[in-house]
C-alpha positions in Angstrom: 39.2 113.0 70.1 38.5 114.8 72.8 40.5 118.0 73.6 39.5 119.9 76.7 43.3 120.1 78.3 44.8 121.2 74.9 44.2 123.6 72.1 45.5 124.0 68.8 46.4 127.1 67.7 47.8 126.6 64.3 48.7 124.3 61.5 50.8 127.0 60.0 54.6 127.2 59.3 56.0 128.9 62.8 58.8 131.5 63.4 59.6 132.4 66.9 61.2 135.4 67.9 62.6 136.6 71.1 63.1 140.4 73.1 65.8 141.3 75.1 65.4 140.5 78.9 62.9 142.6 80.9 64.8 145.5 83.1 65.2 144.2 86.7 61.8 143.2 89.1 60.5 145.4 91.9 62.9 144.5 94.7 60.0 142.9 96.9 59.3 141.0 94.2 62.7 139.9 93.3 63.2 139.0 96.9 59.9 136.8 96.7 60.9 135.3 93.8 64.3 133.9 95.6 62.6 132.8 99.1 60.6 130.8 96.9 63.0 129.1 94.8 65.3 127.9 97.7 62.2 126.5 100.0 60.9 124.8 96.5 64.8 122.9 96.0 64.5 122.3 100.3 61.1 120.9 99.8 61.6 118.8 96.9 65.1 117.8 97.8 66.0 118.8 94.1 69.2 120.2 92.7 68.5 122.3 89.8 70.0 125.2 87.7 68.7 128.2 87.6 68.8 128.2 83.9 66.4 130.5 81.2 63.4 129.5 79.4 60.9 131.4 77.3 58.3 133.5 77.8 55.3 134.0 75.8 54.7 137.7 75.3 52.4 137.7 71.8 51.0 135.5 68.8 50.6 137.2 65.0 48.8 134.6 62.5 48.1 135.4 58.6 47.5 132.6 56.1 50.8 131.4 55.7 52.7 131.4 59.0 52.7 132.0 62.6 55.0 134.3 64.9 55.2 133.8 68.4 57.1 136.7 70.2 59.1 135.7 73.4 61.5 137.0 76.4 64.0 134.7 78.2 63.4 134.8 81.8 64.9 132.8 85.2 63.6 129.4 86.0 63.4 130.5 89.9 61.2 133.2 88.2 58.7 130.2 86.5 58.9 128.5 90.1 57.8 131.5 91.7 55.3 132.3 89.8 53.5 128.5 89.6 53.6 128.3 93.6 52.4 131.8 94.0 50.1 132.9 91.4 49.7 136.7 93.4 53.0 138.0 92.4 51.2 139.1 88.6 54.4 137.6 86.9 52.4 136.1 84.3 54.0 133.2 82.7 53.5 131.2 79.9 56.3 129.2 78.8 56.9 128.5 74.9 58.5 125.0 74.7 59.3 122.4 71.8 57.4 118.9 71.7 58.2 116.2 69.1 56.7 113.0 68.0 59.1 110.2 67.0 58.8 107.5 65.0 60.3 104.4 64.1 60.0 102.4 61.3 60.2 98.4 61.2 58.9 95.4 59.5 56.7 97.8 57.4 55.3 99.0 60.4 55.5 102.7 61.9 55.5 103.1 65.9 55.2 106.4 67.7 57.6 106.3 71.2 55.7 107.0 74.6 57.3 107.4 77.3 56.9 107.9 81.4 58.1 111.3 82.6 60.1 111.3 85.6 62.7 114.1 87.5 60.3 116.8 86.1 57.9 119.4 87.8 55.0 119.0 85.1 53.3 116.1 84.8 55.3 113.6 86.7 55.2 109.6 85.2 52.8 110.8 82.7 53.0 109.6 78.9 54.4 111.7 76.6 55.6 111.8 73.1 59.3 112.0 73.3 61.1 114.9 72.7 60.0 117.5 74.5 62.0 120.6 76.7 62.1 124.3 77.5 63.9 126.9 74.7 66.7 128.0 76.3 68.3 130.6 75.8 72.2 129.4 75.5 71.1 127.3 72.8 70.2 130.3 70.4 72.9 132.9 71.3 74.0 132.4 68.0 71.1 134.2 66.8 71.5 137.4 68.8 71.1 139.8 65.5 68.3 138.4 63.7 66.5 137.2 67.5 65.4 134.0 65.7 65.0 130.7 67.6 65.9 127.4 66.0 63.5 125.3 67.5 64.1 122.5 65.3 67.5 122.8 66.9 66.1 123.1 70.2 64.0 119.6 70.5 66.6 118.1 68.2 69.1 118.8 71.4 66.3 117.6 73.5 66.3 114.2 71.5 69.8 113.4 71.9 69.6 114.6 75.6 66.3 112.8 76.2 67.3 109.6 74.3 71.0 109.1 74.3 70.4 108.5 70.9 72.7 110.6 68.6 71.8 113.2 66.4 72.8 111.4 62.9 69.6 108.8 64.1 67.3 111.6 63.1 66.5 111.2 59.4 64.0 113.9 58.7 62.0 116.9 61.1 59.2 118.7 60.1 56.9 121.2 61.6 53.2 120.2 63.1 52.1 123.1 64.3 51.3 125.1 67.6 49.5 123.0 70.8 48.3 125.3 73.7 48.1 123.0 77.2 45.4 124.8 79.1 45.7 123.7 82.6 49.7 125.0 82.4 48.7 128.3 80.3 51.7 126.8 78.0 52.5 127.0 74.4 54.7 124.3 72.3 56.2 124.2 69.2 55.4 120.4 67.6 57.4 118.5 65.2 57.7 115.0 63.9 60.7 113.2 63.6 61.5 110.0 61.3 64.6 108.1 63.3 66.8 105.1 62.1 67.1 103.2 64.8 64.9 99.5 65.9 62.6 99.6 69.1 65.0 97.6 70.4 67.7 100.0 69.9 66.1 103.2 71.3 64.9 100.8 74.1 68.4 100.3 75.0 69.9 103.7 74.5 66.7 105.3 76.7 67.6 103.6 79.7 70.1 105.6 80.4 67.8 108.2 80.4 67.1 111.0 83.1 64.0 111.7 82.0 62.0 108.7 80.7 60.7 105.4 81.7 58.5 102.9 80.7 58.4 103.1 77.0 56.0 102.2 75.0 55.8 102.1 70.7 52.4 102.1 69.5 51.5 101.4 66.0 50.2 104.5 63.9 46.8 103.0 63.0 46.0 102.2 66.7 46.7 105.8 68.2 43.3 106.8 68.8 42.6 103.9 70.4 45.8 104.4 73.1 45.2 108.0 73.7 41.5 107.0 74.8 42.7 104.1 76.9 45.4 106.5 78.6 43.9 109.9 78.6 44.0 110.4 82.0 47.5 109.3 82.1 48.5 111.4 79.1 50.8 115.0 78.7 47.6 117.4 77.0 50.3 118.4 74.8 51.3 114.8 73.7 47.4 114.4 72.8 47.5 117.8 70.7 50.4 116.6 69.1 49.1 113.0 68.0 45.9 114.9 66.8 47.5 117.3 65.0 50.0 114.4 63.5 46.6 112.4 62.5 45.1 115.1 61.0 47.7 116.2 58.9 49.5 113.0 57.9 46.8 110.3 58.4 43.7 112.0 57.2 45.1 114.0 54.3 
């Protein structure tokens, strides 16, 4: 499979921990940063929160896990710095991807889906979940500075899906996927759901952030991702290798 828009990083089991904020910008910057943001919502007639997401600030690897260090920072601060790479911010965002699948007539189907209100990789295919870590949803970990990512793209899913969270019936780890045109990094899982295609197909249409779905049988995944390459999230490919190589190829 061929991977020049995505890297993996590791197969390993993950932890992720995240710093206090940064102390405030340089004040030109700061003031950058917010002419920015409000021409981005006038230009792209979009109404979005300024909410938090995280930042990538290190990576430690030994032979039995992975630690990514992060800091929470503004989403104006992420828009800023992807329509004016000069201001140095430096941003790399660590998010959560998932692969879902659903099992029926003794067939397994992994959900695609067509990406729409976003700022990445608009009507694109992706794997469905994916999101940003945010903050609010790991202020319950404030003394150990721990973030649940399985909690994180498991609140994706039911945001994502309108598909409750008792659907999900198991979620485990994949592994690390770096997207190298977005300088991102993404926490992949897999989740088994109970619920029929036609189901999901119903619940997903309420959806704000999906479209066109598509289920595609687990021994013909190679063959979709080189039909729809171009058309595909690099991080939904990383993920689909990674689940082949660890669940299909053992």
């Amino acid at each position: 499979m061929i991977n020049k828009n995505f890297k993996i990083i590791t197969e390993n089991n993950i932890k992720i921990l995240y710093k206090k904020r940064k102390k405030n910008l340089d004040n030109k910057v700061a003031q950058k940063i917010e002419q920015i943001w409000n021409n981005f919502l006038i230009e792209k007639k979009l109404l979005l929160f300024n909410g938090s997401l995280l930042n990538f600030v290190k990576l430690k690897k030994n032979k039995n896990k992975t630690i990514i260090y992060g800091e929470f920072i503004d989403y104006k601060t992420f828009i800023a710095h992807r329509e004016s790479s000069n201001l140095g911010l430096n941003i790399h965002l660590v998010s959560v991807s998932g692969i879902t699948i659903i099992r029926e007539k003794n067939k397994k189907y992994i959900v695609f889906a067509k990406r729409k209100n976003v700022t990445q990789y608009k009507d694109y295919f992706e794997t469905v979940p994916s999101g940003d870590i945010e903050e609010e949803t790991n202020l319950q970990n404030k003394t150990n500075k721990t973030i649940d990512y399985k909690q994180q793209i498991i609140k994706e899913f039911e945001q994502e899906t309108k598909l409750p969270k008792k659907t999900i019936s198991s979620i485990n780890t994949l592994g690390i996927v770096f997207d190298k045109k977005e300088k991102n990094y993404d926490v992949c899982c897999v989740m088994d759901i109970n619920s029929t295609k036609k189901q999901f197909k119903k619940a997903i249409k309420n959806s704000k952030e999906y479209y066109s779905v598509k289920f595609v049988e687990e021994n013909k995944l190679e063959d979709f991702i080189k039909s729809n390459y171009s058309f595909l999230v690099p991080t939904s490919i990383g993920i689909v290798k990674l689940y082949i190589l660890k669940t299909l190829k053992k």
